[in-house]
Each structure stands twice: as structure tokens, then as C-alpha cells.
C-alpha positions as a Markdown table, in Angstrom:
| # | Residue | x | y | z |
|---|---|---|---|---|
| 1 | Unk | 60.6 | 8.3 | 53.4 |
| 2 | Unk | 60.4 | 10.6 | 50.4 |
| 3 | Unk | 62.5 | 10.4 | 47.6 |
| 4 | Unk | 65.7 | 12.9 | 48.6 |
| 5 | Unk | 65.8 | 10.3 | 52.1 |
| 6 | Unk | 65.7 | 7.3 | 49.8 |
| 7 | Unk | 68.4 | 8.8 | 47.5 |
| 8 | Unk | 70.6 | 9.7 | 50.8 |
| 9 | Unk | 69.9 | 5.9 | 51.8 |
| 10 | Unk | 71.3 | 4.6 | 48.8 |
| 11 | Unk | 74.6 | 6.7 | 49.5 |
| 12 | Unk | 75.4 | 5.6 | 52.6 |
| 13 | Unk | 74.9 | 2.0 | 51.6 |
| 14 | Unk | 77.3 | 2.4 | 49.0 |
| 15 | Unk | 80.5 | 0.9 | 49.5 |
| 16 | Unk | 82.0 | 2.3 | 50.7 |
| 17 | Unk | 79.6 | 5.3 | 51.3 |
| 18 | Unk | 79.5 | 7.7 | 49.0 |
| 19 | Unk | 80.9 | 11.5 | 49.3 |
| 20 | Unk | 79.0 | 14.1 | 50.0 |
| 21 | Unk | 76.3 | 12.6 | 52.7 |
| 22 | Unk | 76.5 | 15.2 | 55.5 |
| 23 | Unk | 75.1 | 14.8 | 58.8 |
| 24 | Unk | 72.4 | 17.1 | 58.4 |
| 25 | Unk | 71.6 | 14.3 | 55.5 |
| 26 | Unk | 71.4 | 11.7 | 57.9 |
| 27 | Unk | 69.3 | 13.4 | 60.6 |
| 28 | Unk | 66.7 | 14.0 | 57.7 |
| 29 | Unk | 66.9 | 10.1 | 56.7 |
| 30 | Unk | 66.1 | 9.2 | 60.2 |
| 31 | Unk | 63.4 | 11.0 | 61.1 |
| 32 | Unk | 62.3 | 10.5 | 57.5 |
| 33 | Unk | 62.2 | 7.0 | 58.4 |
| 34 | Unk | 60.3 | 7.6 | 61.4 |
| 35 | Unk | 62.7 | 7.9 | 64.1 |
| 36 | Unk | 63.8 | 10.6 | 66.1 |
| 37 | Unk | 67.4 | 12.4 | 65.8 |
| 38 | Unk | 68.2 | 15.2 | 67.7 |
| 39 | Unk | 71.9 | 17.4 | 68.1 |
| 40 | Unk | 72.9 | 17.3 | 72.0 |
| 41 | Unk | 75.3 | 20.0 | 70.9 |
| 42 | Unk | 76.8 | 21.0 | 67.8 |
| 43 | Unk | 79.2 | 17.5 | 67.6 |
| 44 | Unk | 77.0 | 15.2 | 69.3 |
| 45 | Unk | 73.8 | 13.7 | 66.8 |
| 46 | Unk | 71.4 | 11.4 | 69.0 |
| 47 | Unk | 69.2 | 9.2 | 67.4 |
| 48 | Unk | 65.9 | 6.3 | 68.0 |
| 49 | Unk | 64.9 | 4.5 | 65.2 |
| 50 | Unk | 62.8 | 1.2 | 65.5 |
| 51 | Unk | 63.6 | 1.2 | 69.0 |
| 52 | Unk | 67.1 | 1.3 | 68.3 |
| 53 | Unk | 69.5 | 4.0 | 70.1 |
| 54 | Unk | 72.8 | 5.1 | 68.7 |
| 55 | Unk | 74.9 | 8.7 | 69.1 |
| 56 | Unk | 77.7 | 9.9 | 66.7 |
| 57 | Unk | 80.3 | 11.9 | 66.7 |
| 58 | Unk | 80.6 | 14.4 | 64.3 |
| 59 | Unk | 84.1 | 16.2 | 63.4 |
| 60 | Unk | 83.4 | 19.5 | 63.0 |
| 61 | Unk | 81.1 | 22.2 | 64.5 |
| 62 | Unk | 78.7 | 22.1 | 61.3 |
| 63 | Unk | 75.8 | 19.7 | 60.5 |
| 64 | Unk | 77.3 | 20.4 | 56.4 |
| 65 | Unk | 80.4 | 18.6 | 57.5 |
| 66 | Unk | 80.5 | 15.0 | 54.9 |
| 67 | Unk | 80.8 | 11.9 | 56.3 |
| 68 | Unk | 84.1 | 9.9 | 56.3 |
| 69 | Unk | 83.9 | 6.5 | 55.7 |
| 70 | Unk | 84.1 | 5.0 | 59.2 |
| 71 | Unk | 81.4 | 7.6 | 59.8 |
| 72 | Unk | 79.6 | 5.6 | 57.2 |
| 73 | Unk | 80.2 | 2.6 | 58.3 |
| 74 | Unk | 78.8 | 3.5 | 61.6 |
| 75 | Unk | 75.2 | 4.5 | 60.7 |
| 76 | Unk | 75.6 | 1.3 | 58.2 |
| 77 | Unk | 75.7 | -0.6 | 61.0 |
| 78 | Unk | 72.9 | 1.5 | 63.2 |
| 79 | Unk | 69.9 | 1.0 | 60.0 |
| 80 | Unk | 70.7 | -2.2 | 59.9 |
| 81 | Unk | 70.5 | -2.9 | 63.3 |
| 82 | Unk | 67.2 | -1.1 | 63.0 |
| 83 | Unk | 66.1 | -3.2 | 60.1 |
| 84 | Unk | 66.5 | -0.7 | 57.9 |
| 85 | Unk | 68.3 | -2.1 | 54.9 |
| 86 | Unk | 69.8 | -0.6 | 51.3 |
| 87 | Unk | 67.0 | -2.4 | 49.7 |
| 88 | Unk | 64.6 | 0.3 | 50.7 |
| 89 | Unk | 66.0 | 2.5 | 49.1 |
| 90 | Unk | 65.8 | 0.8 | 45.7 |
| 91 | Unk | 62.3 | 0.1 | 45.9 |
């Protein structure tokens, strides 16, 4: 994880998550954090990470779009559930 992914960690671990995380954002983080994330179509972002699956819905046609905070709350729940916690980001 480089230092932008760590930085993008930290923001959607805020509470609540921070503005301006956008999808394209996340899908960096996770593949940045080894996994794999791909777009099934332009609403639709797949992702693996520690052999954890997960797939979110995205409002809008654009991988800029930010996320809301139940959209943070979401891939809160998905890194943790993948052991990836807000402490990584710190350290």
C-alpha cells in the first residue's frame, strides 16, 4: 500500500467517512492492498481481498462519483471483514 492508498484508508475509516473518497479511490486501495477489484459495468465494482468477496453499487455512471456515507459504511465493513483495519493506515 503506498502512501495515497493509506491516506484514502484513513478516510473511509473516519467516522463517518470522510467527503471526497470516490470509487475510483477505493478500487486503487484494494488492489493496493493486494486484492483484486474490477467494474462489471459502469455501476457495478467487484472486489477479492484476503479471500474476502464483496460487490457495490455505485450511484452514478462515473468511477469520480464520492461516496455517501452508507457507501462508507459498506466497504468499512468489507476491510474489516478482510482484516484490514484503520490502523494500517496510521502506521
Amino acid at each position: 500500500m503506498n502512501k495515497e492508498e493509506g491516506h484514502t484508508l484513513a478516510r473511509v475509516y473516519a467516522d463517518p467517512t470522510m467527503p471526497g473518497v470516490r470509487w475510483r479511490d477505493d478500487e486503487q486501495l484494494f488492489i493496493g492492498l493486494g486484492g483484486y477489484a474490477k467494474w462489471s459495468d459502469p455501476e457495478h465494482l467487484t472486489v477479492e481481498l484476503n479471500g474476502t468477496k464483496a460487490s457495490f453499487d455505485t450511484p452514478k455512471r462515473d468511477k469520480n462519483t464520492t461516496l455517501g456515507p452508507a457507501d462508507g459504511e459498506k466497504v468499512q465493513a468489507f476491510l474489516a471483514s478482510a482484516g484490514i483495519g484503520k490502523d494500517m493506515a496510521e502506521g
